[in-house]
Structure formats: C-alpha cells, structure tokens
C-alpha positions as CSV (number, residue, x, y, z in Angstrom):
1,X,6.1,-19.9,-84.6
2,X,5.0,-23.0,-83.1
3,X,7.4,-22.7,-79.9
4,X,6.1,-18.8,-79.6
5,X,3.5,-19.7,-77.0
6,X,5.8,-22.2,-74.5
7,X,8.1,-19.0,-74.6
8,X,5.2,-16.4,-73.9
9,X,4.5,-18.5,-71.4
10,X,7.1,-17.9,-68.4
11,X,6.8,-14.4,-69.7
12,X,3.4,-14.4,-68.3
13,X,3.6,-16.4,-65.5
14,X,6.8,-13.8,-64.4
15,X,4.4,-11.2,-64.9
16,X,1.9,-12.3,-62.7
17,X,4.7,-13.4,-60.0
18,X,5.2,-9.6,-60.1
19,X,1.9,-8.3,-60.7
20,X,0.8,-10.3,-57.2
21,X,3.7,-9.1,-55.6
22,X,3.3,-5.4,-56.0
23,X,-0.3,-6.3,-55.0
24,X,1.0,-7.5,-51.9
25,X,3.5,-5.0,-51.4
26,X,0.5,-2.0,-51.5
27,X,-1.4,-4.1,-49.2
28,X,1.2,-4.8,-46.4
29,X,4.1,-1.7,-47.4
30,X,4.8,0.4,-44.5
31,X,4.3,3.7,-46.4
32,X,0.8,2.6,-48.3
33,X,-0.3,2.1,-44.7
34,X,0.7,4.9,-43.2
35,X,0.5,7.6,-45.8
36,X,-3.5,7.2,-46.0
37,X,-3.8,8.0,-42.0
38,X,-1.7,10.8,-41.6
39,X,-3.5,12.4,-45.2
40,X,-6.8,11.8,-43.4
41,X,-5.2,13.5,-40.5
42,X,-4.0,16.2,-42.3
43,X,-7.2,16.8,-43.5
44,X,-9.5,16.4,-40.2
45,X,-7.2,18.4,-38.2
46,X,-7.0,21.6,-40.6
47,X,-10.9,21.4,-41.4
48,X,-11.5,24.5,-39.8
49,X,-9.2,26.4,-42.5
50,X,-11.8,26.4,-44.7
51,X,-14.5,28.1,-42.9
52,X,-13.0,31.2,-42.9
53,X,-12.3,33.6,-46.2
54,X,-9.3,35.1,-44.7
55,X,-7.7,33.7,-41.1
56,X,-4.7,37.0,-40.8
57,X,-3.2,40.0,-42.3
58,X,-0.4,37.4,-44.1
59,X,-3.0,35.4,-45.7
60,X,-4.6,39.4,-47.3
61,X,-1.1,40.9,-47.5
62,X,-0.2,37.5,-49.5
63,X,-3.5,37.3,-51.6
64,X,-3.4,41.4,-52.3
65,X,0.5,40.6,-53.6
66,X,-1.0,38.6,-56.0
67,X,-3.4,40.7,-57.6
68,X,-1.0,43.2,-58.3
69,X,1.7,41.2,-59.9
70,X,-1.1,39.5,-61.9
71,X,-1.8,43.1,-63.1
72,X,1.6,43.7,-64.2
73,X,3.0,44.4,-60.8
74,X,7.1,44.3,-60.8
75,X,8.4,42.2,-57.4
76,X,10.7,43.9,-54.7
77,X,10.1,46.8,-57.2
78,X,6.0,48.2,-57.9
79,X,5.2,45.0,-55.3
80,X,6.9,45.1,-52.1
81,X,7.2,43.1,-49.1
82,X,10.1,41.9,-46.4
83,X,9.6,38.3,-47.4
84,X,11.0,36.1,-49.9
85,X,9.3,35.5,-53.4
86,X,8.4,31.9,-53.4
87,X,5.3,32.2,-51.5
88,X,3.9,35.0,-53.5
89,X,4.8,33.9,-56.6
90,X,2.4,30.4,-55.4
91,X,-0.3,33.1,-54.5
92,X,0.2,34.1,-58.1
93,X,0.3,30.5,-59.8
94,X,-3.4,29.7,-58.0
95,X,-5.0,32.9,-59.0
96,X,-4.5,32.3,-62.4
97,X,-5.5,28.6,-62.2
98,X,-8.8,28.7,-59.5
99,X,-9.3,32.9,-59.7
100,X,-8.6,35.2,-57.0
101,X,-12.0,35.2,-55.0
102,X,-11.4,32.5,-52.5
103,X,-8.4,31.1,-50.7
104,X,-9.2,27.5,-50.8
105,X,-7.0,26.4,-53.4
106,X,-3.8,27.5,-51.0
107,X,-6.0,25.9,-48.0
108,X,-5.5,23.0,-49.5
109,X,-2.3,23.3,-50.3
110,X,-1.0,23.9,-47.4
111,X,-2.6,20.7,-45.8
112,X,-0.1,18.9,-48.3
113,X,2.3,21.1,-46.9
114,X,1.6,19.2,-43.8
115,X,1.2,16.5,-45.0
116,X,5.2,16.2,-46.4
117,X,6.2,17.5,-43.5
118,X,4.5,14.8,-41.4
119,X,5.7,11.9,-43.7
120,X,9.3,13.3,-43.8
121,X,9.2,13.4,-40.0
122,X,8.2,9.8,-39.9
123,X,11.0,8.7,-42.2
124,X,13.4,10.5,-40.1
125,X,11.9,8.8,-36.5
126,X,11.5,5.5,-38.5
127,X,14.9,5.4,-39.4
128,X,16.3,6.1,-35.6
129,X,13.8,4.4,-33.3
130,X,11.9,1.9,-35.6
131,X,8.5,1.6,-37.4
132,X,5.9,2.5,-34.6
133,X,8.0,5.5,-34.2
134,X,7.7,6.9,-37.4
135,X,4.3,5.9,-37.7
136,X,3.4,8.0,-34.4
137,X,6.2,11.2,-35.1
138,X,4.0,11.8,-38.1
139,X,0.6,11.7,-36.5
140,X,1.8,13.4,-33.6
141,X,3.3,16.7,-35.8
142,X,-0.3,16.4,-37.6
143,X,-1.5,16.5,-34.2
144,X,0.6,19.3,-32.7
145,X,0.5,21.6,-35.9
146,X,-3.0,23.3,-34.7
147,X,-1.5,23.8,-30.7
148,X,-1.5,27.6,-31.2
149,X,-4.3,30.3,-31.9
150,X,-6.3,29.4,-34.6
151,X,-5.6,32.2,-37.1
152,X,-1.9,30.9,-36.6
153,X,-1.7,27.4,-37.4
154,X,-5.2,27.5,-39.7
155,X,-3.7,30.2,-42.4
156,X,-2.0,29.7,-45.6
157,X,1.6,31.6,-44.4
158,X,5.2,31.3,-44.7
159,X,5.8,28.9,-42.1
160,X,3.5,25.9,-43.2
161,X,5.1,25.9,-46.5
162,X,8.4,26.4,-45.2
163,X,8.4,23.3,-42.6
164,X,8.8,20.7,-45.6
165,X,12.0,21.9,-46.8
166,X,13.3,22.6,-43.5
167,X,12.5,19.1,-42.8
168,X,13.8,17.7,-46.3
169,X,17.3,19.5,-45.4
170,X,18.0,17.9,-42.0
171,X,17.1,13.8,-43.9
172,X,19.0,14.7,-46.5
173,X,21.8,15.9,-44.4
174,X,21.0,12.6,-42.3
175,X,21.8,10.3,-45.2
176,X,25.0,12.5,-46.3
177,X,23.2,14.1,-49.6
178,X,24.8,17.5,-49.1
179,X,23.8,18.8,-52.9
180,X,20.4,18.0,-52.0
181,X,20.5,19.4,-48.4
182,X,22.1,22.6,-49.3
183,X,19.6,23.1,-52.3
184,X,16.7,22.3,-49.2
185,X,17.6,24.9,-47.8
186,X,17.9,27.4,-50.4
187,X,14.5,26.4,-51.0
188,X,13.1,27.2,-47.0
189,X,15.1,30.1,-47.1
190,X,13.6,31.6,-50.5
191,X,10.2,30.7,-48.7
192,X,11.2,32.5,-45.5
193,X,14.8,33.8,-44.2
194,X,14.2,32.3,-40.8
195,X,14.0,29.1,-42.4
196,X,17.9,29.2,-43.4
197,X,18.2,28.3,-39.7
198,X,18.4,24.9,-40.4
199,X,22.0,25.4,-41.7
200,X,23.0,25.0,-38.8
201,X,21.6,21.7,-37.8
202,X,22.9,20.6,-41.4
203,X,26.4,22.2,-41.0
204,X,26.7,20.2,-37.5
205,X,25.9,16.7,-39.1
206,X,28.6,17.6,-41.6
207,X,31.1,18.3,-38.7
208,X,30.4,15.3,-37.2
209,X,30.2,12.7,-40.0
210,X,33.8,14.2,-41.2
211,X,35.0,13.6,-37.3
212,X,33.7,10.0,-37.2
213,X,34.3,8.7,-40.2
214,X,37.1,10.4,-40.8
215,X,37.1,12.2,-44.0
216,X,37.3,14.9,-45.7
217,X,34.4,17.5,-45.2
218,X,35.5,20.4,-47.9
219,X,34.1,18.2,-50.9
220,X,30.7,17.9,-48.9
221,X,30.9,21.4,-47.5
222,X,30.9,22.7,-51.7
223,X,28.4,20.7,-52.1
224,X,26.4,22.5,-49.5
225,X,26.9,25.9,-50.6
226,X,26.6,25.5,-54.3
227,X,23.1,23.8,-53.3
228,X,22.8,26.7,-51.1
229,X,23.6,29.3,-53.6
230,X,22.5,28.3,-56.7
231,X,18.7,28.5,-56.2
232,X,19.0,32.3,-54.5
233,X,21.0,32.9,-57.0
234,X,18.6,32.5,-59.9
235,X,15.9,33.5,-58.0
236,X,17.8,37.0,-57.0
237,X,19.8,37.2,-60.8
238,X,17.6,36.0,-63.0
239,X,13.7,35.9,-61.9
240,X,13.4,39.5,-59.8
241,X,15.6,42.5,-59.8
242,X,19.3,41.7,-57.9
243,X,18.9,45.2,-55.8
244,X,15.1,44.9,-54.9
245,X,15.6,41.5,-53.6
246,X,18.5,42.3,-51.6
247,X,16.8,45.0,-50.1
248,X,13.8,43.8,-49.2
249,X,15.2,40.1,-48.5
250,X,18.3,40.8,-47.1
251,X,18.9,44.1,-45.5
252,X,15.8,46.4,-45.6
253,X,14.4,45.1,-42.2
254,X,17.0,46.2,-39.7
255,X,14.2,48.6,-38.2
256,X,11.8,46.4,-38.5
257,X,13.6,44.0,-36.2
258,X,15.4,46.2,-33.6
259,X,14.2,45.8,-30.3
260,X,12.7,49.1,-30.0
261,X,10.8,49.7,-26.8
262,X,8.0,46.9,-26.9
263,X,10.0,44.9,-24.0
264,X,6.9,43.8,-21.6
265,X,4.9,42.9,-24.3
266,X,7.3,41.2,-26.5
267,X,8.0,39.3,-23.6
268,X,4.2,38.4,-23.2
269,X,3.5,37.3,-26.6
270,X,6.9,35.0,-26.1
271,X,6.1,33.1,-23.1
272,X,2.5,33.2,-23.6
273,X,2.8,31.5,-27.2
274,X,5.6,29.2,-25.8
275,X,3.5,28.5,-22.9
276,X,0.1,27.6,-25.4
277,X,2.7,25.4,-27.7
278,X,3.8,23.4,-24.2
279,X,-0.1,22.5,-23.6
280,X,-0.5,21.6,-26.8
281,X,3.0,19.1,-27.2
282,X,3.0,18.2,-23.1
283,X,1.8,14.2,-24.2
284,X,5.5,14.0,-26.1
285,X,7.5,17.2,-24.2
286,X,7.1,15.6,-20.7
287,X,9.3,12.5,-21.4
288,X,11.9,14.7,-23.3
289,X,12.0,16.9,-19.4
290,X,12.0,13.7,-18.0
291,X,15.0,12.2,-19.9
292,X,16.8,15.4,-19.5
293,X,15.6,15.3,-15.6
294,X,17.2,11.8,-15.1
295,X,20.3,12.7,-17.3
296,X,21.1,15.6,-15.1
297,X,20.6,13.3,-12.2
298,X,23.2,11.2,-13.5
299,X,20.4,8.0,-13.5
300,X,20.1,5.9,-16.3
301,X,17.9,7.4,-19.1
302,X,17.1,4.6,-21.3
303,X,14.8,1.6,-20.5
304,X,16.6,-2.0,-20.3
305,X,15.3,-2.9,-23.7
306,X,15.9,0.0,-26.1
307,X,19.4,0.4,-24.6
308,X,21.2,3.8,-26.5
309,X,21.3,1.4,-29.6
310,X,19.1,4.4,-31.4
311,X,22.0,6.9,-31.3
312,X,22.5,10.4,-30.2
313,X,20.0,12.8,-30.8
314,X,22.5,15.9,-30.2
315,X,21.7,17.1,-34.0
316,X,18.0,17.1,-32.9
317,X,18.8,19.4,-29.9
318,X,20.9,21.6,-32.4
319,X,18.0,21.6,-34.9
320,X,16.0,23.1,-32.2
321,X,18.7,25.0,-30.9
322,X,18.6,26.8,-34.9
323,X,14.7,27.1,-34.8
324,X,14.8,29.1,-31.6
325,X,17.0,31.2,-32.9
326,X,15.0,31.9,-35.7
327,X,11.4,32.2,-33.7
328,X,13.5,34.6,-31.7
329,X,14.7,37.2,-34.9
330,X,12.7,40.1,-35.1
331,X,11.9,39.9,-31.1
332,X,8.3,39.6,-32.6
333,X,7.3,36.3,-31.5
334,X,3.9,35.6,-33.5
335,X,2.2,32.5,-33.0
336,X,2.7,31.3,-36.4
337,X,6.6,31.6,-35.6
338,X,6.5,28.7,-33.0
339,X,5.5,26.6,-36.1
340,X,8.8,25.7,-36.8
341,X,10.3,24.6,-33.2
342,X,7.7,21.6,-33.9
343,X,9.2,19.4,-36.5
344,X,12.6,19.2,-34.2
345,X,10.1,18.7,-30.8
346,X,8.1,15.8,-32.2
347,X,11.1,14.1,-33.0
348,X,13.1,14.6,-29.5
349,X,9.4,13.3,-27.9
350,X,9.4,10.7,-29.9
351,X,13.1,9.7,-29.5
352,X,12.4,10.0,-25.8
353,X,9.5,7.8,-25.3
354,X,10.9,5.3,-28.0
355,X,14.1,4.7,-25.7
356,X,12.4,4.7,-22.4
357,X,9.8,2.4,-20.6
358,X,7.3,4.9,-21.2
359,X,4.1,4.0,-22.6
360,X,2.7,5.0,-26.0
361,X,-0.9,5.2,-25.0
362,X,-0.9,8.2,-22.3
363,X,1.1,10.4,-25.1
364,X,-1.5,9.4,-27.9
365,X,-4.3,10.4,-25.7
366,X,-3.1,13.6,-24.7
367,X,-1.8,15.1,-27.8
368,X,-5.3,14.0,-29.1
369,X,-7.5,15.5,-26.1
370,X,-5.2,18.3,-26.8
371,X,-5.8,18.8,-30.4
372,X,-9.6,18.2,-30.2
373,X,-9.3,21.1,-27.9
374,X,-7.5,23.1,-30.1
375,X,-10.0,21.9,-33.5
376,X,-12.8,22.9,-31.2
377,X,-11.1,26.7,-30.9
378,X,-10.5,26.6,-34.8
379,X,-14.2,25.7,-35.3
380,X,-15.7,28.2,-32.7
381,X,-13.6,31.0,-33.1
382,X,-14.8,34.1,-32.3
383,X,-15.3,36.4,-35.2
384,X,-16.2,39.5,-34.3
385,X,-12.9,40.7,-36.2
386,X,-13.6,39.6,-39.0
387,X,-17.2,40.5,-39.1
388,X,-15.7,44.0,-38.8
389,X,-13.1,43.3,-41.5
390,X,-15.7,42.4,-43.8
391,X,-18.1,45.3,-42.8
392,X,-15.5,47.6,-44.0
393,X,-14.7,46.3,-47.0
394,X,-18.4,46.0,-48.2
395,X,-18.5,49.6,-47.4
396,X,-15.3,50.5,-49.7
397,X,-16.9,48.1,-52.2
398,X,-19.7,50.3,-52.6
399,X,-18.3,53.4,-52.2
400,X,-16.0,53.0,-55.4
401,X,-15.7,51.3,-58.9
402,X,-13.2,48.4,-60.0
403,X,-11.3,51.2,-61.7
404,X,-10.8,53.3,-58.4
405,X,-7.8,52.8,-56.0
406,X,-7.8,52.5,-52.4
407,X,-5.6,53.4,-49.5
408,X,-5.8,51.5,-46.2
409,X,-3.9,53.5,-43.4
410,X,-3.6,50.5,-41.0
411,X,-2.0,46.9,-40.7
412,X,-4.6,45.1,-42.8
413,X,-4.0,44.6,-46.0
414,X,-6.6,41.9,-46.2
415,X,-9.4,44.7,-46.4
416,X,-7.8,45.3,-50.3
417,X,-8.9,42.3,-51.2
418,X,-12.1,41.7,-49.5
419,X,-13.0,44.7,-51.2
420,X,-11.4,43.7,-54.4
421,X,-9.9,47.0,-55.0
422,X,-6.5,48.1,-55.9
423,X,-3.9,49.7,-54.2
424,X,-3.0,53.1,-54.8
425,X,0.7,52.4,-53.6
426,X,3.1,49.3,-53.0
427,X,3.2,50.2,-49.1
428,X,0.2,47.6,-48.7
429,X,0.7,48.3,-44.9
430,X,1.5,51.8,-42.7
431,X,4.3,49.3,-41.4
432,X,6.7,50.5,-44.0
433,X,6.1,54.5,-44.0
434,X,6.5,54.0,-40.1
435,X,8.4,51.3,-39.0
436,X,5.0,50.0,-36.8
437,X,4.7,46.5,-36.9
438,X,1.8,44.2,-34.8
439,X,4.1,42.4,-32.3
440,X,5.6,45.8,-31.0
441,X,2.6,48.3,-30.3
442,X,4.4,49.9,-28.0
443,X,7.0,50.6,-29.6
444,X,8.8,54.2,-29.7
445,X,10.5,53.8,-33.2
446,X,6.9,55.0,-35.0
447,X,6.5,57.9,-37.3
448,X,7.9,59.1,-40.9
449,X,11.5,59.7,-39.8
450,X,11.8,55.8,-39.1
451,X,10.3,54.8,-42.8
452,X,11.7,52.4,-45.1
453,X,14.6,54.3,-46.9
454,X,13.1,56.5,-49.8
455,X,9.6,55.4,-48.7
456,X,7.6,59.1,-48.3
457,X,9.4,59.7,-51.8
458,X,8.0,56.4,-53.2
459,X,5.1,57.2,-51.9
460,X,3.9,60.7,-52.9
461,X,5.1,60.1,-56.5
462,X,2.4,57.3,-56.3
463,X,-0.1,59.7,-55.2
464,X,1.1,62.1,-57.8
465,X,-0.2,59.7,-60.8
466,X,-3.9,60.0,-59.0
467,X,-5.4,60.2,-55.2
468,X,-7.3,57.2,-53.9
469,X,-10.9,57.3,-54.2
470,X,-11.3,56.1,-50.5
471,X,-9.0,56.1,-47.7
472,X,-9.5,53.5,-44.4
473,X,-8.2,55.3,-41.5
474,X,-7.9,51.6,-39.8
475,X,-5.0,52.9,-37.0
476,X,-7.7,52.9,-33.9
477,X,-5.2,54.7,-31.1
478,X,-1.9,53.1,-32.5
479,X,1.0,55.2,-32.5
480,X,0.6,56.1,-36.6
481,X,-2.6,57.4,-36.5
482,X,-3.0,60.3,-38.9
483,X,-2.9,62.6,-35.9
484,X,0.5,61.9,-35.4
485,X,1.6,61.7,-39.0
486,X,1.6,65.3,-40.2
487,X,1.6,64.1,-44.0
488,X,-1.6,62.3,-43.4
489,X,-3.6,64.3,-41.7
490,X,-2.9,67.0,-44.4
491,X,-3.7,64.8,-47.0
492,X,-7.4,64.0,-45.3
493,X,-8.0,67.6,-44.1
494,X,-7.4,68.8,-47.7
495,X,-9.1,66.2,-49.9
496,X,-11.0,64.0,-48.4
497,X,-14.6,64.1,-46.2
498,X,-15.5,61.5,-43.5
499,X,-18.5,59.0,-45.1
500,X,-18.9,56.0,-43.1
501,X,-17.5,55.7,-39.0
502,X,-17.6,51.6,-38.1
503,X,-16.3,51.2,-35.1
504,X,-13.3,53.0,-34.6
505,X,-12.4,52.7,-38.5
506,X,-13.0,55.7,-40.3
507,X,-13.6,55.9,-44.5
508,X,-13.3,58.6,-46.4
509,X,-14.2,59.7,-49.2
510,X,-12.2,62.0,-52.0
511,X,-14.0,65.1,-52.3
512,X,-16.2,65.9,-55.5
C-alpha cells in the first residue's frame, strides 16, 4: 500500500502529458481552427433565411407534406409528390419535435447542411492543394451558396440537403471507400434523383484507380452497388409502398420532364440563372477560364512553384460534367438547380488558383463583394408576393374552420399551410391533374388529357367523400385556368359562389 502513490504517480503525470496535449491540439488543430469560421459563415451568409415564413412553393409543398402524413397521411400513396422521401420524412421529424407553425427549425438545419458541405469541400481541396486551400474551398462555397435569387439559395429544399452527400460520395470515392461512397449516394439520391449524378464522377475514379494501380475493380464495383442499393432498397421495400415509390420516384414524371413547347423561355431561365451563378463565382471561375485558356494555347498552366505536383483534376471536370447533366433533366432549369454545379466549381477554382501564380486576395474580395451583394438582395427582397400569399390565406383562414378542407387550383401549395388548413385531395398542386409545371408556362402539353395516370379518377373519388369548403382559383391567365378545364369550371359554376377577388386570385365559397 505504501508503493501505491510512487505508482499513481507516472499515472498522473501521463495524464496531464496528455491532458496538455489535447489542449494544445484544440488550440493549434487545423480543423478546431477552421470549423468555427466557416460555422460563423454559414450562419452570417444565410441570415436572411429567417426573415421570411416561407421563401417558395418547395418550402409550402414540403411543409403541407408534412401535415398530412402527421395526420395519418400514407406516402407515394394518400401523400404524393415527384420527389424522394427523405426530405419529407425530415419535414415530418421537426413538426413533431418544434410544431408545425414556423420553418426555422429546417432554416437551421439546412445552414448545417452547409455547413458539411463546406467542411467536406475543404478536406477534399486540403488534401490536393494544401491547407490554405482547404481553408478557402470552404469559405468560398459558403460564400458562393447565396449567388442566385434569394428564394433559391435562402429555402429549406432538396438541393441544400442533398449537396453533403453528393459531396461525401466523391471523398469517399477519393480515398477508395466504395461501401461508403455507394451508400453516399443512395443517400443524395433518396433526397433528390438528380443527385445520383454523382455516380458518375464516383464510377470514373473507380475506372481509373483499377487502370493505375492495377487491380481488380469488380470487388470495388460490388461494393458500390450494394451501397447503392441497399438504402433504396429499404427505403422502397420496407418504409413506403414498392409501387408508389416507383411511380412517383422513378417513372411517373416522363411528362413532367418532356420538353414540351417552353423552348425560348426554358432557354431564358438557363442562361439567365447560369449567367447570375457566373457573377456570383467570377473571383474563383476566371482562373479556371484562364487555365483552360492557356491549356488550349498550349502555354504552360502551372506557376514555377506549385509545378502539377497536385494531380489531375479530370474527376473534378467529370463531377461537373454529372451535375450539368442533372441541372439539365427536366429542361426546367430553376435557380435552386444550379446549387449543385457549385461544390465541383469551388474546387476546380480553387485547384486553379492553388497551381498558378495567381493571387489569393483579388478572389477573396470578389466572391465577398459578391456575396454582400447577394446578402443585401436576401435582406431586401421584395415581397409583394408574399404579402399576397399571405393575404390569401388570412382570407381562407377566416372563411373556414380547422375541420373544413381546402382546394387550391394553382402552383402554391404554400397557401395550405399559411392558412393551416387541410387538403381536400393529395394533388397539393394543379401540376399533376395537368401536367403544368412553373419553368414551362408556355408550354402546350396543359389540360386533363396530359394528367398523371389515374389522376381525374383519384381525384373525384376524393371529392366524393366531401367538397372543399373553399376553393383558390390561384391560375391568373396560365394555361389551366378553370376556363380551360371543363371539370373545374363545372365544379365552381354548380357549387360554389365567388367571396373575396385579391388581385387576380379568386376564393370561393361552397354554397349554403
């Protein structure tokens, strides 16, 4: 008993050898440094999320979604939509947790969103160019994730909390972890199908790793598709109905995505939204045209010092290659679809300035002028539309009872729950008994005959079990106005009477 102490002793002193090193390690790590900054950024550059209740249709088409399978709604079944179930089922999970009266909770959420993807990027641009790389790759994606309209990089939607996965699959791929990459993906494609794009990117690392190392790539390329399939296949088997989800998922938006007739302005909304996202990235996009610029020149590309020790970055141009592709599907173009050409962007900017004698400083400033530009659009921005949004709903509000059920015959399911009412049918939008979508207006493929399959069927049994209390005429001059939709117009002319006119929205009213 006597020794007990002299033997304690080392312990402790071994204790606080490590104790002071971890200290130390938190005070000068590379990580404990840079994670702080880019939260802080996270946070200071989606600020403006939060001053809004609702920023687009997604975020109210999302938020109504939950309600309903909080009340017992059945996914891809009583609860509909063209998207994957990972997202709503998260509108679902905060709901239940913060209440369903305010958005913040997924606000916040998707600024850690950002956040992953901004600390993923760094790893990635650490690993190939150094530590200042990294440190900037993830404050310039921070930076660059509100260069589009406001009410497309400020939401909660698919694409924010689809980026971190995306980006998870290309560093896993990176460092040869194909379980972990293939199940990456499964997870960005069960939050959006456009995010399965980054297969490729993932597929061509595997191509190439097998061709320089050379080895065999079947055991890896197993890997990669039981990752792959595993997830969807729970999700599809076991958590929602196997036919729903391969309807809606899979191969119930053919229509939806055709080309149609929308070819000017399709075209518009592509350049234009490219053109916004080139403003906003120029500070890290100009050396990548100037690399490619000098490259085609056959001149040298790389400065004396950083040499072409770094590596290709030919997986970075595929990555981007695959993100194009999947911006492009649908021939929509939304704003919010440009947010996944960023991650692969940063990184080629980065990659170019990191292996060139250009300067960090001009790029920092730009993208920072530029993004105080863009915060000062989110802070400012005009909102007239919603005022209007809002107006409407306060009127359907107090033309109806909590126990009533709505109709909104327009594209903005958000009015359901401003007005925190319930849907009369799972057809949240007149997208669906139409085939009109937002990014195609012009579009000649409108009207019943171009429905979703079975959808007028669906639909009138729903009206069957009891008629809305109030229906928003919210279709303005678009090609499904009731005038032009014989089913209706009947319906309105036959059982409902006009009660309130705002704008070019019309309510009415069932008729006593």
């Amino acid at each position: 008993m006597l020794d007990s102490p002299t033997r304690a002793a080392p312990a402790g002193r071994l204790t606080d050898r490590l104790s002071r090193r971890l200290s130390e390690r938190v005070r000068t790590g590379y990580w404990t440094r840079v994670v702080p900054v880019l939260a802080l950024l996270a946070v200071v550059t989606h600020i403006p999320s939060f001053l809004r209740p609702v920023w687009s249709p997604d975020e109210g088409y999302l938020a109504t979604q939950a309600r309903m399978l909080a009340d017992g709604g059945v996914l891809y079944d009583t609860v509909v939509d063209r998207k994957p179930p990972l997202l709503p089922w998260l509108y679902e999970a905060c709901f239940a947790v913060f209440g369903s009266l305010s958005l913040w909770p997924l606000r916040t959420l998707a600024i850690v969103a950002h956040l992953i993807t901004a600390v993923l990027l760094a790893s990635l641009a650490r690993g190939r160019w150094g530590n200042r790389a990294g440190a900037t790759a993830g404050a310039l994606y921070l930076l660059v994730s509100i260069g589009l309209s406001p009410e497309d990089t400020q939401a909660a939607t698919f694409e924010v909390f689809m980026l971190p996965a995306m980006v998870a699959a290309f560093r896993y791929a990176e460092r040869r972890r194909w379980l972990a990459a293939g199940i990456a993906v499964a997870l960005c494609s069960l939050t959006k199908q456009t995010g399965g794009a980054v297969l490729l990117p993932v597929l061509w690392m595997l191509w190439q790793d097998a061709r320089q190392r050379g080895v065999a790539w079947r055991p890896a390329l197993a890997k990669i598709c039981f990752g792959f399939a595993l997830p969807i296949a729970l999700v599809a088997v076991i958590l929602t109905k196997p036919k729903g989800f391969l309807f809606w998922v899979v191969t119930g938006s053919g229509d939806y995505a055709s080309l149609g007739g929308a070819w000017l302005q399709m075209l518009g909304r592509a350049f234009g939204n490219a053109g916004i996202l080139l403003v906003a990235g120029l500070g890290f996009l100009a050396p990548v045209g100037q690399r490619l610029w000098l490259k085609y020149r056959g001149r040298p590309v790389a400065s004396p010092v950083a040499g072409e020790a770094y590596g290709s970055t030919n997986d970075l141009w595929v990555w981007l290659l695959s993100s194009v592709i999947a911006v492009s599907t649908g021939f929509h173009f939304f704003g919010h679809y440009y947010l996944q050409l960023m991650p692969p962007l940063v990184l080629l900017g980065v990659g170019a300035v990191s292996t060139s004698a250009i300067r960090w400083r001009p790029v920092l400033v730009y993208t920072t002028v530029a993004a105080t530009v863009f915060w000062g659009l989110g802070m400012f921005w005009p909102g007239q539309k919603l005022t209007h949004t809002t107006e409407v709903a306060t009127t359907v509000a107090e033309q109806t009872t909590p126990k009533d059920t709505v109709l909104i015959w327009g594209m903005h399911p958000e009015l359901y729950w401003l007005a925190d009412r319930r849907p009369v049918t799972r057809y949240l939008t007149a997208g669906f008994l139409t085939n009109f979508s937002g990014g195609k207006d012009s579009s000649q493929e409108v009207g019943e005959k171009y429905s979703v399959s079975d959808a007028w069927q669906t639909f009138d049994q729903e009206l069957s079990k009891g008629l809305p209390e109030v229906v928003v005429d919210d279709s303005g001059r678009a090609p499904y106005q009731p005038v032009l939709i014989p089913r209706i117009e009947s319906l309105l002319d036959s059982k409902y009477e006009v009660v309130a006119v705002n704008a070019d929205t019309v309510i009415y009213r069932l008729k006593k």
